[in-house]
N, C-alpha and C positions, 0 to 999 in steps of 0.2 A: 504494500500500500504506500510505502513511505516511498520508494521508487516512480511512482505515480504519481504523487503529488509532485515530487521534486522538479518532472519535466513540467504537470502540469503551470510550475508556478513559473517555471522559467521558458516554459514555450516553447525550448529547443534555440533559446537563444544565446543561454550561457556558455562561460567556458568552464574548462572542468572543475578547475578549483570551485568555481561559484556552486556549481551541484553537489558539490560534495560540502561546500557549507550548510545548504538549505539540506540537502539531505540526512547532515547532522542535527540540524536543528530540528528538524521531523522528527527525528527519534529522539531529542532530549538530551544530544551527548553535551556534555560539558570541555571532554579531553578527546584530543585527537594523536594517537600515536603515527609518525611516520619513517621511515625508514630508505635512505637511499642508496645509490653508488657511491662509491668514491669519486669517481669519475665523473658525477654529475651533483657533487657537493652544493657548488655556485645554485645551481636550481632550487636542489633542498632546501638551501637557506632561505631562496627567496618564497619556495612554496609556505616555509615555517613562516616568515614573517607575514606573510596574506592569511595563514588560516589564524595566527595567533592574534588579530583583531576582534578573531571574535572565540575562539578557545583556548582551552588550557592543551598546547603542544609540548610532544616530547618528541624529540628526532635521533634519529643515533646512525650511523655510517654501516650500512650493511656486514664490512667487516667485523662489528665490535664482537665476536668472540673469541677473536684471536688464534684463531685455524690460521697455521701458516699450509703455503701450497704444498710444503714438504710431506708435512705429516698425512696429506689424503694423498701424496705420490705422484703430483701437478708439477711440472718442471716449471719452477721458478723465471720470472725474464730479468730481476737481478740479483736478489740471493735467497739462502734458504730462509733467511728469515720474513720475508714478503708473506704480507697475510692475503686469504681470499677470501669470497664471499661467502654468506653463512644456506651452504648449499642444504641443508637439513630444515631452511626457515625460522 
């Protein structure tokens, strides 16, 4: 339902950040957790600062659990300590 509303309030005119605020606010969230690449940090940050106008955000770098590519047997591109991405979710 809350899917529903969401286009219907925004007609198909928004961009995605905007749906997914009205969609949060359909359901009553207060917090939004997000999660990105490393390699698309710049974004995240700017995603973080549009949704935290109107939520409580928490953002964290998809690597943060500290899997380097050694330990899943990922050939590194510069050393064994290089982390990856958290392939488990």
């Amino acid at each position: 339902m809350a899917s529903f509303l969401t286009i219907a309030e925004t007609e198909g005119s928004a961009d995605r950040v905007e749906e997914i605020k009205v969609f949060a606010r359909e359901l009553g969230f207060k917090k939004i957790d997000i999660a990105f690449c490393k390699g698309l940090r710049e974004y995240g940050e700017k995603i973080d600062g549009e949704l935290s106008n109107d939520f409580e955000v928490v953002s964290v770098c998809c690597n943060i659990t500290g899997i380097t590519k050694d330990d899943i047997g990922v050939t590194p591109i510069k050393d064994a300590s290089e982390l990856t991405c958290n392939l488990g979710g």
